[in-house]
C-alpha positions in Angstrom: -11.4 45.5 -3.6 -10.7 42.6 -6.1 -9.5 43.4 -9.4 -10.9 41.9 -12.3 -7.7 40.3 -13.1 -7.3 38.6 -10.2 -10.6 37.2 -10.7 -9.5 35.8 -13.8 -6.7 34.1 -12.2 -8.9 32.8 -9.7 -11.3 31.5 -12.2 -8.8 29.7 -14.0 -6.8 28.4 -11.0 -10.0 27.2 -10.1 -10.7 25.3 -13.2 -7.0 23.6 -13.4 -7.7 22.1 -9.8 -10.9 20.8 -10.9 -9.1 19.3 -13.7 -6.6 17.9 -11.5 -9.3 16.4 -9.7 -11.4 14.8 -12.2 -8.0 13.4 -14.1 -6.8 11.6 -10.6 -10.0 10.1 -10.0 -10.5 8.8 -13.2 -6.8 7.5 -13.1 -7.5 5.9 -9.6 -10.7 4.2 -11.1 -9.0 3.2 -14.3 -5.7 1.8 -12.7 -6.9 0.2 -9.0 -8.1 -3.0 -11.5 -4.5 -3.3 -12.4 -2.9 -3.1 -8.9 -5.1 -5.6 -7.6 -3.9 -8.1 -10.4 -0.4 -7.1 -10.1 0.5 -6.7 -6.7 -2.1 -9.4 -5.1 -2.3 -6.9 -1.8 -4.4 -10.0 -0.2 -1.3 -12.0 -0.1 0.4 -9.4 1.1 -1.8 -9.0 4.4 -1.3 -12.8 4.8 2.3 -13.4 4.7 2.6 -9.8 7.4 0.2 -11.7 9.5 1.7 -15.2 9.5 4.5 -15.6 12.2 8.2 -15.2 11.3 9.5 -15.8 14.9 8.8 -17.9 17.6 9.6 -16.1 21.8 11.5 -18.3 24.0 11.5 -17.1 27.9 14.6 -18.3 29.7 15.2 -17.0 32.9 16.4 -13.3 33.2 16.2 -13.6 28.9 14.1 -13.5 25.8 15.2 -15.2 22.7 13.4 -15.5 19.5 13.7 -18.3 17.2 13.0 -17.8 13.3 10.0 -20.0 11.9 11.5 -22.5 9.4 9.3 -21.9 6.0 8.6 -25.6 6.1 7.3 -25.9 9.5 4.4 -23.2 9.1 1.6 -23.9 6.2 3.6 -21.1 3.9 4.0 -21.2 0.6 7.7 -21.0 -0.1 7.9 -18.6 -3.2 5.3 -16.5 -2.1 8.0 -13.9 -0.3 9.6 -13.8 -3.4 6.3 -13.3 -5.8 6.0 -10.2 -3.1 9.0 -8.2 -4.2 
């Protein structure tokens, strides 16, 4: 049978995870705004979508060519806004 102080402890642990919980939500909701101005996660996306590399099929080989930043429609600081 349960003793009465561990259902104190248990009461309390509970309450310090409920704590936890409301603080890192309202952190999320209070700080997401701020990422999404910072870090421009959109541009992101685009620049690991756009091609870097171009394949090449010889016979018997692959080879890959790099995309020149001029050649594709890239903007060329954007890599370094990134990081």
């Amino acid at each position: 049978m349960a003793s009465a102080k561990d259902a104190a402890v248990y009461v309390v642990l509970k309450a310090l995870l409920a704590l936890f919980y409301v603080i890192s939500h309202v952190y999320d909701y209070l700080s997401y705004p701020i990422y999404l101005v910072a870090y421009h996660p959109w541009r992101v996306r685009r620049y690991k979508r756009m091609p870097h590399a171009r394949r090449e099929d010889r016979e018997g080989e692959v080879i890959f060519h790099s995309v020149q930043v001029g050649s594709q429609q890239r903007e060329p600081s954007l890599y370094t806004r990134l990081y």
